[in-house]
C-alpha positions as a Python dict, from the first residue, in 0.01 Angstrom:
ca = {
    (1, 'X'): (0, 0, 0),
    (2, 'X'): (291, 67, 240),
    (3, 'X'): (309, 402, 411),
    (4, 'X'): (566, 644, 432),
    (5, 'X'): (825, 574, 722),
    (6, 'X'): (760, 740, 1023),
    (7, 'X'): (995, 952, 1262),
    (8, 'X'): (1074, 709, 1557),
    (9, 'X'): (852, 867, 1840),
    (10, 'X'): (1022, 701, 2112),
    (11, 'X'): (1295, 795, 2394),
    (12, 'X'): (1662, 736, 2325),
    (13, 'X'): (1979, 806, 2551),
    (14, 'X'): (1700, 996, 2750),
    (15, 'X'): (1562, 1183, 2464),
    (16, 'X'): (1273, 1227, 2261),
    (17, 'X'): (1272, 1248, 1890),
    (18, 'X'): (1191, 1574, 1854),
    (19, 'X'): (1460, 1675, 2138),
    (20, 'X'): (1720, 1506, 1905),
    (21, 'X'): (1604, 1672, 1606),
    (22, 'X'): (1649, 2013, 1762),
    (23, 'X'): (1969, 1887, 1855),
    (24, 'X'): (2065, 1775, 1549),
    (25, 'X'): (1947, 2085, 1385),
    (26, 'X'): (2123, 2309, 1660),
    (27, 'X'): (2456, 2131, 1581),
    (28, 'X'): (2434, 2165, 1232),
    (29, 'X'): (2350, 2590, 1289),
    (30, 'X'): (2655, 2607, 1509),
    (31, 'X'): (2907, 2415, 1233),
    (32, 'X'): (2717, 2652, 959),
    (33, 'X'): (2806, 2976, 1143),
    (34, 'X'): (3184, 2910, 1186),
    (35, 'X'): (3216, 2728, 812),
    (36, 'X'): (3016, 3018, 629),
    (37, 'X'): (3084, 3316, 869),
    (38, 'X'): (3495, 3219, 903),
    (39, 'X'): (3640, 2940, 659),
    (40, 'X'): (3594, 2833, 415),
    (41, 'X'): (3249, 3068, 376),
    (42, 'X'): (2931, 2972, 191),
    (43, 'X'): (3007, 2909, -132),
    (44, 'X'): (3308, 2690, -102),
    (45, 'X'): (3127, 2449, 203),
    (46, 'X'): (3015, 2120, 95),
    (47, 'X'): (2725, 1910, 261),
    (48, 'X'): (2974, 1643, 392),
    (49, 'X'): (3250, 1902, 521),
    (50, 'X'): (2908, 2063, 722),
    (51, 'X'): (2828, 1747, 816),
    (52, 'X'): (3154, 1643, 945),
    (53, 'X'): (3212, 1977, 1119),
    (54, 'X'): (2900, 1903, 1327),
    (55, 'X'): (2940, 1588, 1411),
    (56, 'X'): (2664, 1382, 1238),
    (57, 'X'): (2595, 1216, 908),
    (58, 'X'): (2495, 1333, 508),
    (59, 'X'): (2214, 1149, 594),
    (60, 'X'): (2119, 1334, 872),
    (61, 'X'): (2145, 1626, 680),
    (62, 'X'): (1904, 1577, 442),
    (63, 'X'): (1660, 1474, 708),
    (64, 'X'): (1669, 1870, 821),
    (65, 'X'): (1765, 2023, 518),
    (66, 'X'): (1720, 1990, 124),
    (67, 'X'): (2019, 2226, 84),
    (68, 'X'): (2296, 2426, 216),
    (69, 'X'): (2117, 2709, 118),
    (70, 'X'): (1884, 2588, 342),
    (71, 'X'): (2067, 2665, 644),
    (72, 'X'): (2250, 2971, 512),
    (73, 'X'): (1878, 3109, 548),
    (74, 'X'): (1816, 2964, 861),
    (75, 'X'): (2142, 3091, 1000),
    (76, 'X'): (2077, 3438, 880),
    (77, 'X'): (1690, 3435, 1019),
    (78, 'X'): (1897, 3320, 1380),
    (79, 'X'): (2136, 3595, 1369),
    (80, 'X'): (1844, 3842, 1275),
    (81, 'X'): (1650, 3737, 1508),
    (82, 'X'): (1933, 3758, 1797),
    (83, 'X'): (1974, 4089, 1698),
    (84, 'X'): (1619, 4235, 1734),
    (85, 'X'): (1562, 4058, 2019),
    (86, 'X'): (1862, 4283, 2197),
    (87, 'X'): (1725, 4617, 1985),
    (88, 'X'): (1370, 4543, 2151),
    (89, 'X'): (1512, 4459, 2501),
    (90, 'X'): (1674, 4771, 2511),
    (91, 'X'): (1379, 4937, 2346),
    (92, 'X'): (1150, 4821, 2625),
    (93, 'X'): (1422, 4922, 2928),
    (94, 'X'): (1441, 5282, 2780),
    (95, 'X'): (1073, 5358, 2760),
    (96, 'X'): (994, 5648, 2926),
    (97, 'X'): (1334, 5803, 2818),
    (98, 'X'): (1422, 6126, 2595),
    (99, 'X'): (1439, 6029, 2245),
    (100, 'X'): (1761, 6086, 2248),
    (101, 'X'): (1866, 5814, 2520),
    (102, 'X'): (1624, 5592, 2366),
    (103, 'X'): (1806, 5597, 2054),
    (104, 'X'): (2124, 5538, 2210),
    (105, 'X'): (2044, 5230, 2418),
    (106, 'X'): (1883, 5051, 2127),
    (107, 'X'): (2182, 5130, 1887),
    (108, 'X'): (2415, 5037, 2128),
    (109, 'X'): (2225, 4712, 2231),
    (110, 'X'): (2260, 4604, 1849),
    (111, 'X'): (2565, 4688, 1781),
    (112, 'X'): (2717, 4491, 2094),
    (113, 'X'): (2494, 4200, 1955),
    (114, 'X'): (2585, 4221, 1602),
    (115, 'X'): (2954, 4295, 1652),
    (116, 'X'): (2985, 4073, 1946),
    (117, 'X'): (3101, 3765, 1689),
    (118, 'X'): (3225, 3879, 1375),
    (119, 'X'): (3112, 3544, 1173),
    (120, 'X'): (2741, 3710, 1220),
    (121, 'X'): (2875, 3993, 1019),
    (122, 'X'): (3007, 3856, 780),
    (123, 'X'): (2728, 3608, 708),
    (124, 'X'): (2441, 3902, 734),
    (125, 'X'): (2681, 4172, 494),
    (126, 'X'): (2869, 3953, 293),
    (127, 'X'): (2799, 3592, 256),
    (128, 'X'): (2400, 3610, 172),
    (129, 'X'): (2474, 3918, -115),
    (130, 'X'): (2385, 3717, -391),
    (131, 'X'): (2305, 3360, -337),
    (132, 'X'): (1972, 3343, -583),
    (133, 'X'): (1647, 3541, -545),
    (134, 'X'): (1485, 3343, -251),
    (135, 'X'): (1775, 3486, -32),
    (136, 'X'): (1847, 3835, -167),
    (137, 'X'): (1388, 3869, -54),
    (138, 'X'): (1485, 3721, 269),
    (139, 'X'): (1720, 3979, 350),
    (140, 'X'): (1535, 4273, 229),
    (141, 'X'): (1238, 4128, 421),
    (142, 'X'): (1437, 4115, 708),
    (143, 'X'): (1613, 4460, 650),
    (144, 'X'): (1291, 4591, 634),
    (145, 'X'): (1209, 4526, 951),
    (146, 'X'): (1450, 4692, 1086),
    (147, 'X'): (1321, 5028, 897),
    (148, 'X'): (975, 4962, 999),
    (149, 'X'): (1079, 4943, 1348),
    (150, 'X'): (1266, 5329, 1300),
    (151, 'X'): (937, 5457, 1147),
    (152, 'X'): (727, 5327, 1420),
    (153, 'X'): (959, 5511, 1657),
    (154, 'X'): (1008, 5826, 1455),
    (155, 'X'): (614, 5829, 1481),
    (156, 'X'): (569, 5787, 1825),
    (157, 'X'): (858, 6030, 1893),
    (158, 'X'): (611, 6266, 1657),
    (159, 'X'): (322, 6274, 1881),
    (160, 'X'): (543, 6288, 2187),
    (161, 'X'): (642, 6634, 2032),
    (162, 'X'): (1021, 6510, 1972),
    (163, 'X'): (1076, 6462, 1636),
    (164, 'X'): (945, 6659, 1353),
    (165, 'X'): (623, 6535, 1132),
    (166, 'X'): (712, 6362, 806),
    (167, 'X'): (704, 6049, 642),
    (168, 'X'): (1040, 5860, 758),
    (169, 'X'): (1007, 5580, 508),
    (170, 'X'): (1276, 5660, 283),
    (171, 'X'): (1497, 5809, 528),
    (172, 'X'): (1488, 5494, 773),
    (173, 'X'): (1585, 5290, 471),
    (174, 'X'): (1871, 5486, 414),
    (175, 'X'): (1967, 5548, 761),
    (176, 'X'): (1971, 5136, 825),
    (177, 'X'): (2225, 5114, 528),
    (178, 'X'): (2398, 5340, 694),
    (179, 'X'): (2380, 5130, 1006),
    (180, 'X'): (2492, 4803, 809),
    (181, 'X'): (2769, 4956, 597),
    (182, 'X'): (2930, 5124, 876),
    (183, 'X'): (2922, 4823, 1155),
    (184, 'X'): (3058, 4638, 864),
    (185, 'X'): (3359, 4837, 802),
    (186, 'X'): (3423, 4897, 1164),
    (187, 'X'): (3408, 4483, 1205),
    (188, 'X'): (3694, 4458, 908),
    (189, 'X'): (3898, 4740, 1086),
    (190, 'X'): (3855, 5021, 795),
    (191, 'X'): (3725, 5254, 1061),
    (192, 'X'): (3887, 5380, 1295),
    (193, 'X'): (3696, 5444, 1626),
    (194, 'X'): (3581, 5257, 1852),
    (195, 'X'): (3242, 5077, 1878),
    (196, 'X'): (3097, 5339, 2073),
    (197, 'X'): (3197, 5612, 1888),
    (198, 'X'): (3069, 5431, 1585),
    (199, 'X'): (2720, 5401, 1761),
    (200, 'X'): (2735, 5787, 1885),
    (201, 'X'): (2767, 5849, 1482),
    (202, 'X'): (2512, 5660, 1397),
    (203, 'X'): (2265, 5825, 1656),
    (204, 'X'): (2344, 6182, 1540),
    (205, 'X'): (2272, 6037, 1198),
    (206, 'X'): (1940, 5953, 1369),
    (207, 'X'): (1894, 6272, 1532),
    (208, 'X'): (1986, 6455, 1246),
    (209, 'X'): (1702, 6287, 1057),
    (210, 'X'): (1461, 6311, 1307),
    (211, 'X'): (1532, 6713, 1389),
    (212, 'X'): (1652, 6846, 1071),
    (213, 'X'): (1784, 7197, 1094),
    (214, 'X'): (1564, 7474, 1241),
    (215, 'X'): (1328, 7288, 1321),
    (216, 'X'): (1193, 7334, 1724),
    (217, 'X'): (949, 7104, 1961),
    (218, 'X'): (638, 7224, 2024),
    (219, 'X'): (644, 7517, 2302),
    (220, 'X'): (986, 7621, 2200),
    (221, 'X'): (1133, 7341, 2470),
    (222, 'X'): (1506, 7206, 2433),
    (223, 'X'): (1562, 6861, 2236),
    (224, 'X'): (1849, 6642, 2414),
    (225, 'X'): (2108, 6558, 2139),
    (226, 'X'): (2352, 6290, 2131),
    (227, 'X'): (2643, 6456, 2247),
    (228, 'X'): (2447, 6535, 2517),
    (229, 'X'): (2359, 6167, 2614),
    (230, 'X'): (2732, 6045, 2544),
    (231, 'X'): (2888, 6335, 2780),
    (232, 'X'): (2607, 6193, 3057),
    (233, 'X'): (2696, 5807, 3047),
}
């Protein structure tokens, strides 16, 4: 019996196979981010128009995808991934910091990531709401992430003494819809502020949560609040 067709193993123009694969797939990720994050978007791109756009064949296609919804998950895994690699960057040049300061260089890290190319916005917030049921877990998957990564903070700022004891679960998920809505709005121009001022907002939010009202570290010391952080950059 005849066996399936391989991959050709082999060098061409310099290249191996799997070099030209990543290629291939890399073009095909760059053509998906303008089509579906600027024009025409998602749902009105067509295999061959992606295709064309990147340079290579249908055929090709289907060699790296099944679908276009395919790559409208790989695309938003990329972007997702771009962004908490600059959160946890940031994360890992503040350690040692105030909470405060902390909070502020990892906001600001993923907001200049996020709102650095507004096609990533628009794909993340607009263009995956909805596609089927695959996508719509992806996303919440991913968004929760992003909460588990403010709990594990709000804990450790706990035991540090700089943020008040509680269970942050349900206010991290809130809080990161807060995040997403408002970098949204501010990428469409319905806010008016600048980035920065956007990200101070969002860390008060933060602070707010962490140190509601009355409440005092341990030994009566004084907690550094955002304000305090923007007037000293």
């Amino acid at each position: 019996m005849a066996g399936r067709l391989r991959a050709p193993t082999g060098r061409y123009a310099g290249k191996t196979a799997q070099e030209r694969q990543t290629e291939r797939r890399r073009r095909f990720l760059d053509a998906a981010l303008q089509m579906f994050g600027d024009t025409p978007g998602y749902r009105s791109t067509t295999v061959a128009a992606l295709s064309e756009a990147a340079g290579l064949s249908t055929r090709q296609f289907y060699e790296e995808f099944r679908t276009l919804e395919d790559v409208l998950a790989a695309l938003h895994l990329q972007v997702n991934d771009w962004a908490e690699a600059a959160a946890l960057g940031a994360l890992a040049d503040a350690e040692g910091l105030p909470l405060a300061e902390r909070a502020s260089a990892i906001f600001r890290a993923y907001a200049a990531n996020v709102t650095a190319d507004p096609r990533r916005i628009r794909l993340t917030f607009v263009e995956i709401i909805g596609v089927s049921d695959r996508l719509e877990e992806q996303r919440l998957a991913r968004r929760s992430r992003w909460v588990n990564l403010i709990c594990t903070e709000a804990e450790a700022a706990v035991v540090r003494g700089e943020a008040a004891p509680r269970d942050y679960q349900l206010a991290a998920t809130a809080f990161i819809g807060s995040v997403n809505g408002l970098l949204h709005d501010w990428s469409a121009g319905w806010v008016d502020a600048t980035l920065d001022e956007a990200v101070d907002e969002l860390v008060r939010m933060l602070l707010g949560i962490l140190r509601p009202a009355g409440w005092q570290p341990p030994g009566g010391g004084h907690a550094k609040d955002a304000d305090e952080v923007a007037e000293g950059s």
